[in-house]
C-alpha positions in Angstrom: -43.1 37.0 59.1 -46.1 37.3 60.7 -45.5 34.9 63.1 -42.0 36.3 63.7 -44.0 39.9 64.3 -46.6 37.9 67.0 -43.9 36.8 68.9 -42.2 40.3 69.0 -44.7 41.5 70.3 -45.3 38.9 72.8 -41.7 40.2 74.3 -42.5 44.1 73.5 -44.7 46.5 74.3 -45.2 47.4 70.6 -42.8 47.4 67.2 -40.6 50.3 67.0 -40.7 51.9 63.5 -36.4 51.5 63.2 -36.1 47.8 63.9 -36.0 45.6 61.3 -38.8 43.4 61.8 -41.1 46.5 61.7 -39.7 47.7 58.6 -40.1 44.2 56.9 -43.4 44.0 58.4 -44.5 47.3 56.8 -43.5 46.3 53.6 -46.1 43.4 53.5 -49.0 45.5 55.1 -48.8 47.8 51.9 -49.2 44.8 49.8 -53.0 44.4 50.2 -53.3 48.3 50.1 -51.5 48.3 46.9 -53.0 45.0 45.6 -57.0 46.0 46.1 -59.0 49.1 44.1 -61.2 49.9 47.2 -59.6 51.0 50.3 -62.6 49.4 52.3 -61.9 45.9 51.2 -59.2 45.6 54.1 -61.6 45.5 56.5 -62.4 42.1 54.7 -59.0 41.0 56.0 -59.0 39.4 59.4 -56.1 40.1 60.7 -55.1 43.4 59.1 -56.1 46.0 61.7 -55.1 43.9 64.5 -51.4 43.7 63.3 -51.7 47.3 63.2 -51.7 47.7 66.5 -48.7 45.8 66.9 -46.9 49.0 65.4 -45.6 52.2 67.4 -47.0 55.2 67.2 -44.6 56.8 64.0 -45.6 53.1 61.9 -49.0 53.2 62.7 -49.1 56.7 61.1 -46.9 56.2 58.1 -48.9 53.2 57.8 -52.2 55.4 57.5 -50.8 58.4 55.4 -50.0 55.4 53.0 -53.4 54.1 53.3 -55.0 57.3 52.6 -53.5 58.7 50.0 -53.9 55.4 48.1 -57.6 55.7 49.0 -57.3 59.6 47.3 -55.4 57.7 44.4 -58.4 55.5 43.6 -61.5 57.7 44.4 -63.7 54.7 45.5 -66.8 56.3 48.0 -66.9 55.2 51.0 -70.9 54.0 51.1 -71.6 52.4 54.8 -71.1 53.7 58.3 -69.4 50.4 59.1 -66.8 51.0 56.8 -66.7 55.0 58.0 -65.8 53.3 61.6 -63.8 50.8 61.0 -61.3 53.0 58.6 -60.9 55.7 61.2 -60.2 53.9 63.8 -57.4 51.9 61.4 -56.3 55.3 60.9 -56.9 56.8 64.3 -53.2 57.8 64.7 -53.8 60.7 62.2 -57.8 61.3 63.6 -57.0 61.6 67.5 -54.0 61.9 70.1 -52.7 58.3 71.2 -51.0 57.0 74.4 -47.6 56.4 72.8 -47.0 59.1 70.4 -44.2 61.8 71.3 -44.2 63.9 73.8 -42.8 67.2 71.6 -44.9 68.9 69.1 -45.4 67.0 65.6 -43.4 69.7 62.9 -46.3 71.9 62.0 -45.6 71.8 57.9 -45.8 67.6 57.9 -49.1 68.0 60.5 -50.8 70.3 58.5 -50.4 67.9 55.1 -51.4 64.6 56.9 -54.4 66.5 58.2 -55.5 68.4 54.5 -54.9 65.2 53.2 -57.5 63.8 56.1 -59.7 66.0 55.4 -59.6 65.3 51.4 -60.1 61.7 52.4 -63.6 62.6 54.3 -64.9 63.6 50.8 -64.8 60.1 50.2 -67.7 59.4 53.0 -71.0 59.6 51.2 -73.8 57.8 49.3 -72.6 55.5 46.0 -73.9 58.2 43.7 -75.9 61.3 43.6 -79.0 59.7 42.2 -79.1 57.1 44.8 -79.1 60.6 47.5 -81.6 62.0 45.5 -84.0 59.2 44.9 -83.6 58.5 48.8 -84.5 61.9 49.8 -87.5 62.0 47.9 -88.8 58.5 49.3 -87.9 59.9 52.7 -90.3 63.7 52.2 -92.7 61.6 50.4 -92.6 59.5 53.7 -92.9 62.0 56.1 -96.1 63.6 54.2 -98.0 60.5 54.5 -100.4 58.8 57.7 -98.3 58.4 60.5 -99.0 54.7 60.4 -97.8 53.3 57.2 -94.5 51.4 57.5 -91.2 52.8 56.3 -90.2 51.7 53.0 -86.6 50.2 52.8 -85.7 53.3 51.2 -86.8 54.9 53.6 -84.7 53.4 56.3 -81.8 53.8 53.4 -82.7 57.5 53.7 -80.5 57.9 57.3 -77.5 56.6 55.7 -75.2 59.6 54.4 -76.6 61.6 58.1 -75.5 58.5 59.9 -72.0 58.4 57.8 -71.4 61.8 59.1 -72.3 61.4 62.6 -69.7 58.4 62.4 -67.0 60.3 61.0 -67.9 63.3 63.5 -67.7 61.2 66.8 -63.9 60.4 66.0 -62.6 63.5 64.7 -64.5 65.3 67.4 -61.9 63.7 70.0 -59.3 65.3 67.3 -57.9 68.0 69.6 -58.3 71.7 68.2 -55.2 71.3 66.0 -56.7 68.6 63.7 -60.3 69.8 64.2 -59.7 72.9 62.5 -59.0 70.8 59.1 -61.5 67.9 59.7 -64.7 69.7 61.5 -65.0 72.7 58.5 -65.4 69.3 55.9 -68.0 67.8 58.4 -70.0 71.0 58.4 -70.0 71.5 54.4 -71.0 68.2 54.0 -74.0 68.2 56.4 -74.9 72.0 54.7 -74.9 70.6 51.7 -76.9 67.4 52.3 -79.3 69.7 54.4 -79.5 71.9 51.2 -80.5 68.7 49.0 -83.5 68.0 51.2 -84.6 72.3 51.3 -84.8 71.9 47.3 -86.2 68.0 47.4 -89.0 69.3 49.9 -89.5 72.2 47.7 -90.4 69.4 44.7 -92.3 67.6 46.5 -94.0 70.2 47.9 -95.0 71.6 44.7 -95.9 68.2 43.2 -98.5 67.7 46.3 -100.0 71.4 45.1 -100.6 70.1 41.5 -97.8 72.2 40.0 -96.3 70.7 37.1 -92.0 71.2 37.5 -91.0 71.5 33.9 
């Protein structure tokens, strides 16, 4: 099939949603997203994003809603930036505007639930657990409090991770258009209060520690 899909698209510009071969095709793309508990594991898969592309515009995106709300089924984080990248440009159909999609406007009721549902998935972009955060943050204040010219622990360097998953996911769903950014951006910003929040009370701790004060 895949082979048969290859040379289709060796003749076409791209597979259109209502042929047969697409619809056949489709079928065996959702086996791996059925078939795996983590949503990032197709990236393992060579091939998989690359025959993507081979879709039109209306596969492409029923083939990410499907994607996503599997990933909203299972729950698993979303830990690397890597994996932030990879996923939204896999899903970039549903994140930005794309050469082949229709001209007319997408009906506003089935737009505005593949973008919530979007925006749920973003929730998924952040650090294995909030302890991990946590102990990271501290290692990063205690860092910054030190000589200038001691070496940055690995945890340290760790530290960036959950900013540099945000500025991942922000450089693709800032080419979103206002329509989708409106459901995307307000996610963005909440996370980056929040994580920005976690260092004001982290800085506090460490703060107070440094002064000799005891936090019960």
């Amino acid at each position: 099939m895949v082979v048969l899909a290859l040379t289709h698209a060796a003749v076409y510009p791209s597979l259109e949603h209502t042929s047969a071969v697409s619809k056949e095709l489709t079928k065996l793309m959702m086996i791996p997203v059925d078939s795996y508990d983590d949503v990032s594991t197709l990236l393992k898969l060579t091939h998989y994003s690359a025959l993507i592309d081979y879709f039109d515009y209306e596969a492409r995106k029923s083939l990410g809603i499907y994607i996503i709300n599997n990933a909203l089924e299972l729950g698993r984080l979303i830990t690397t930036t890597e994996q932030v990248d990879s996923l939204l440009t896999m899903l970039s159909p549903l994140v930005c505007d794309q050469k082949d999609q229709p001209d007319e406007d997408p009906d506003p009721e089935d737009f505005a639930e593949e973008q919530s549902s979007m925006a749920r998935f973003i929730s998924l972009f952040q650090a294995e657990s909030p302890d991990q955060q946590y102990a990271v943050c501290i290692d990063s204040l205690l860092f910054l409090l030190t000589p200038p010219l001691l070496t940055p622990s690995p945890t340290f360097n760790s530290s960036l991770l959950l900013f540099q998953i945000l500025t991942a996911a922000r450089k693709h769903f800032g080419t979103g258009g206002n329509n989708r950014v409106k459901y995307t951006l307000p996610v963005l910003v909440f996370a980056a209060f929040k994580l920005a929040y976690q260092f004001k009370m982290i800085s506090e701790e460490v703060s107070a520690v440094g002064a000799g004060v005891v936090i019960p």
